[in-house]
N, C-alpha and C positions, 0 to 999 in steps of 0.2 A: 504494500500500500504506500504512497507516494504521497502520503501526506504535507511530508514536510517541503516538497518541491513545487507541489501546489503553494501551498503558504509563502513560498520565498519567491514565489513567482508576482506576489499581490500583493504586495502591503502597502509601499511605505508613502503615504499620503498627506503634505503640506501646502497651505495656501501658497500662490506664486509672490504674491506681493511680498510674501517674505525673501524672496531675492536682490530685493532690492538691496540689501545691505547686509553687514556682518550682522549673523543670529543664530540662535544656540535655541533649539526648536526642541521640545518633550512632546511625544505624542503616543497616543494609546488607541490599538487597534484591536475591533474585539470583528474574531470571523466565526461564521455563519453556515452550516451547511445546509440547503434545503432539502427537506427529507419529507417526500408527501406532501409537498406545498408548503411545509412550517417551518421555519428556521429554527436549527438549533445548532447552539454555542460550539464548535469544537477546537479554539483556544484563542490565546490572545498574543501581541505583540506590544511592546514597548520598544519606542524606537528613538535613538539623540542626534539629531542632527546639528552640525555646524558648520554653515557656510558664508564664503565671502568670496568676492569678486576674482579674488587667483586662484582658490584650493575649497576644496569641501570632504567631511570626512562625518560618516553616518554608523552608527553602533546599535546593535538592536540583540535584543533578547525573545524566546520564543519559548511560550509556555502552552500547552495540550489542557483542554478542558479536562477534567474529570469522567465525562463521559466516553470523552477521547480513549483516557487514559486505561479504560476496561479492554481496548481492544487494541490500541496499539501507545505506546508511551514514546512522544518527542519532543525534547527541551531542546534546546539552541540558544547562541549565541553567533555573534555574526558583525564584521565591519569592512567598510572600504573607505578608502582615501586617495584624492587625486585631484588637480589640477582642471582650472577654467578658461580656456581664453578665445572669446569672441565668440561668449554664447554657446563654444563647444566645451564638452566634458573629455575629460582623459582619467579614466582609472588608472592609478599606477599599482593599489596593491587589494587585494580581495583574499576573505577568507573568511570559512565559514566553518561552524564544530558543533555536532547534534550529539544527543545520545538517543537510539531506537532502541528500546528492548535490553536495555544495560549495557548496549555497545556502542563505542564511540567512533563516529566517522569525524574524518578532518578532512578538509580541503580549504588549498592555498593559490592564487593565480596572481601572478605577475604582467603587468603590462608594462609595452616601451612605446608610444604612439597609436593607441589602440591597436599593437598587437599582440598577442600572446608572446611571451617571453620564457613563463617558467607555467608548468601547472603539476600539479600532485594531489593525490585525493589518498589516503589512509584510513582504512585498507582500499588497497586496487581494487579494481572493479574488473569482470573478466571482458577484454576489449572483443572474443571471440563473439559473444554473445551481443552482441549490437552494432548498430552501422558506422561504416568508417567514419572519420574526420583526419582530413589531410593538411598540411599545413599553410596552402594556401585559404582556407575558407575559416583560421585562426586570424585573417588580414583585416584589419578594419572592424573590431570585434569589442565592444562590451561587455560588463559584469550586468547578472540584473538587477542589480541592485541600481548601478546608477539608469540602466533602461528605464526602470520606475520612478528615480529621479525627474527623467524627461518626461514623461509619461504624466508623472503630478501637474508639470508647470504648463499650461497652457498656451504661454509668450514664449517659453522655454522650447515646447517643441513646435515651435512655429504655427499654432491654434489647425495640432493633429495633422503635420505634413514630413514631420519627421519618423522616418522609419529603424525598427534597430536590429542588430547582429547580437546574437547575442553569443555569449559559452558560459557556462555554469562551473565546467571543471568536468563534467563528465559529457552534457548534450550539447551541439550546436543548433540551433533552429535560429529563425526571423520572425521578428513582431510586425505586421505592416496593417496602415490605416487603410480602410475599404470604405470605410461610411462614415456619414456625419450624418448626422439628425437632430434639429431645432427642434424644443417641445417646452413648452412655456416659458420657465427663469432659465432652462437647462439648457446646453450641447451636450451631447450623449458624443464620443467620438469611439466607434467597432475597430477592433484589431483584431487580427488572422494569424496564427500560427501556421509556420512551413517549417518542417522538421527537415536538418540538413543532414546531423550527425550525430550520432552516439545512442541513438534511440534502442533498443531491443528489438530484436530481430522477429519475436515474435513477442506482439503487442495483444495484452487484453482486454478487448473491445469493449467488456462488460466491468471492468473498474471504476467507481465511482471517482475515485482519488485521483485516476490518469491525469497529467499535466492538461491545463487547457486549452481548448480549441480556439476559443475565442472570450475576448476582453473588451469589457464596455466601462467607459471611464466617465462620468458625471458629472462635469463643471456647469455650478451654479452662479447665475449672474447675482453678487454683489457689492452694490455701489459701482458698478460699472466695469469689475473685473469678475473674470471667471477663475472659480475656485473649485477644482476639485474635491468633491462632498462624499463622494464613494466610488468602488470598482465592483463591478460583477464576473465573474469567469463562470467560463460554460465548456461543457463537454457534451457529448453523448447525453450521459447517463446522472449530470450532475450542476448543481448550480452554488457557489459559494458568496456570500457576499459578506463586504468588509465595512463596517461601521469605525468613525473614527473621534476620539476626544482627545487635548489638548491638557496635561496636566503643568 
């Protein structure tokens, strides 16, 4: 179950207007699976952002409801840091550390100009069992952590025209916007998932947990800028949604 890739696929959600300037942003993310039409809790995030006009650097923690926690148990911790200029992000360092089931996964990735430089995931994962990734489609490549970054900001990614590369450490896939749609205070902007690399060879259709398909991001018109208010992810078989507060 893929819980926690789902989860690190969605989070991390800040008004734009906080880029205006240096800011040290707390935010509390509670997610949602819907099961039968009803939402219910399956854990939360805590996430600290800080950013300023050269560098930005985001730290989050990742905690499994209770209910979660009967059927599969995943805490996390997780940060990246890197470089701004001219509106563009550069990830220099990513790295993320879960425990599933009393065991601990790490993973580390390095960038030199948005491109993979160094990656390790502990313990390996078996490369036979999933589809390749070569080293040119590591070129021009994001963490998602900061894709979510862009993804928050509205003016940031040019109001849903900016698309992203991504690599986690183990998949390479692409985010890319398809749709926009006005509906009242809101833009709703749809992103598409295209799987490049690292996926499993053979994929379970019928997984609620499976990474998502597709991502609908929420900005709300207030005072005249659009603010990101929530994300929804969809699969087949599944719909999460992310409520966010401010501590």
């Amino acid at each position: 179950m893929k819980l926690y890739y789902y989860i690190i696929l969605v989070f991390i959600i800040f008004p734009s207007y906080l880029f205006a300037e240096s800011k040290n942003i707390n935010t509390n993310y509670e997610l949602k699976l819907k099961v039968l039409g009803i939402p219910v809790k399956i854990g939360e995030i805590n996430s600290y952002l800080t950013f300023n006009v050269n560098n930005y650097s985001l730290n989050f923690e990742l905690y499994s409801d209770k209910l979660v926690k009967i059927i599969t148990s995943i805490d996390g911790v997780g940060k990246v840091s890197g470089m701004m200029n001219s509106s563009i992000l550069y990830p220099k360092d990513y790295q993320y550390t879960y425990v599933k089931k009393k065991k601990t996964k790490k993973t580390k990735i390095l960038f030199n100009n948005s491109t993979v430089i160094f990656s390790e995931t502990n313990p390996n994962f078996d490369k036979n069992k999933l589809s390749p990734i070569s080293d040119e489609m590591l070129i021009g490549t994001i963490d998602p952590i900061t894709a979510i970054i862009y993804m928050s900001d509205y003016n940031l990614n040019n109001k849903c025209t900016v698309n992203y590369k991504i690599f986690d450490g183990k998949r390479r896939y692409d985010l890319s916007y398809f749709d926009i749609v006005h509906e009242g205070d809101y833009i709703i902007c749809k992103l598409i998932q295209k799987k490049i690399g690292g996926f499993k060879l053979k994929d379970k259709e019928s997984d609620i947990f499976k990474p998502a398909q597709k991502i609908e991001t929420y900005y709300k018109n207030v005072n005249n800028e659009y603010i990101l208010e929530k994300i929804i992810t969809k699969n087949k078989y599944s719909e999460i949604l992310i409520n966010v507060n401010y501590f």
